[in-house]
N, C-alpha and C positions, 0 to 999 in steps of 0.2 A: 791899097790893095791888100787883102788878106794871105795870111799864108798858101791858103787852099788854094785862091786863085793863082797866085806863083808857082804851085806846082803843076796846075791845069798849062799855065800858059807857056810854061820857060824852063829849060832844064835844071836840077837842083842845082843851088846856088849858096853853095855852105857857106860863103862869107857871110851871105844874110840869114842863113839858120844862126852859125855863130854868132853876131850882133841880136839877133830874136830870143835865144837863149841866154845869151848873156845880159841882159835887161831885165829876164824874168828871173832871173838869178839873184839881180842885182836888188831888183826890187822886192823880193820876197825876203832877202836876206837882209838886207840895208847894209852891201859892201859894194867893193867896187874889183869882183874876179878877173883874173886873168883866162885867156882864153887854155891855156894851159896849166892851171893854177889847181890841185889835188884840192876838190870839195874839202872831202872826207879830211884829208889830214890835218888842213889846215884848222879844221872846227868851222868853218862855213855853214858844212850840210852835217844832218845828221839822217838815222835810220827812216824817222817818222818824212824828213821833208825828203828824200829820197821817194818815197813815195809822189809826192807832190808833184816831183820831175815828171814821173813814170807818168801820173796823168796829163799834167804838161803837154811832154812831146805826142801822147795819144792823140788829145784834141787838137792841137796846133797844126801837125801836122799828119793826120790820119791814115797813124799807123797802129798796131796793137804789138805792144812791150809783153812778152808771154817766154817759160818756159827759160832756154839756155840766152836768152836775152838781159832777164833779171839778174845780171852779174853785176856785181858791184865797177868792178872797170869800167863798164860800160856809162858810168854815169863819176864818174871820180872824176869827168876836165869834162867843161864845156867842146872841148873837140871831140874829146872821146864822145859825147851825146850826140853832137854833129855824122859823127860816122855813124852812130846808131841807126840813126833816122836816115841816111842817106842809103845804107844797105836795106833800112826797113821797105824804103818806098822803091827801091829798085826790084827787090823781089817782088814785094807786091804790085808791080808795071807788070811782071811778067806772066803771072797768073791768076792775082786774084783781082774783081769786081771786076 
């Protein structure tokens, strides 16, 4: 089952964003994150692959990363990403498409 269809069918379900996020994490970076574990500080992520997230979570989970989003907190722990995308797709249930 794709992400899209988990949203289509079942209410958000952050343990599996967190596990989906932390794989693609894991696999881009070749480490093994905590879901609570500071990217940035550790030297995990840097500026350029921050970017990568951003489109990441866009396709995975179709939402769009714009404006006071692009915060670096926002993307520093796998949870914090998690809550990104959970506020992303709740706002957008409520008015857009």
């Amino acid at each position: 089952m794709t992400t899209e269809q988990q949203s289509e069918q079942a209410p958000f379900n952050t343990d599996a964003v967190i596990d989906e996020i932390t794989a693609f994490v894991a696999e881009q970076t070749r480490t093994s994150p905590e879901a609570d574990q500071d990217l940035f500080a550790t030297g995990v992520a840097n500026s350029m692959f921050a970017m990568r997230l951003v489109v990441f979570l866009e396709q995975a989970y179709s939402v769009t990363v714009a404006g006071s989003d692009l915060q670096l907190s926002n993307f520093s722990t796998v949870k914090s990403m998690a809550a990104l995308v959970a506020r992303l797709q709740a706002s957008g249930a409520d008015g857009d498409v």
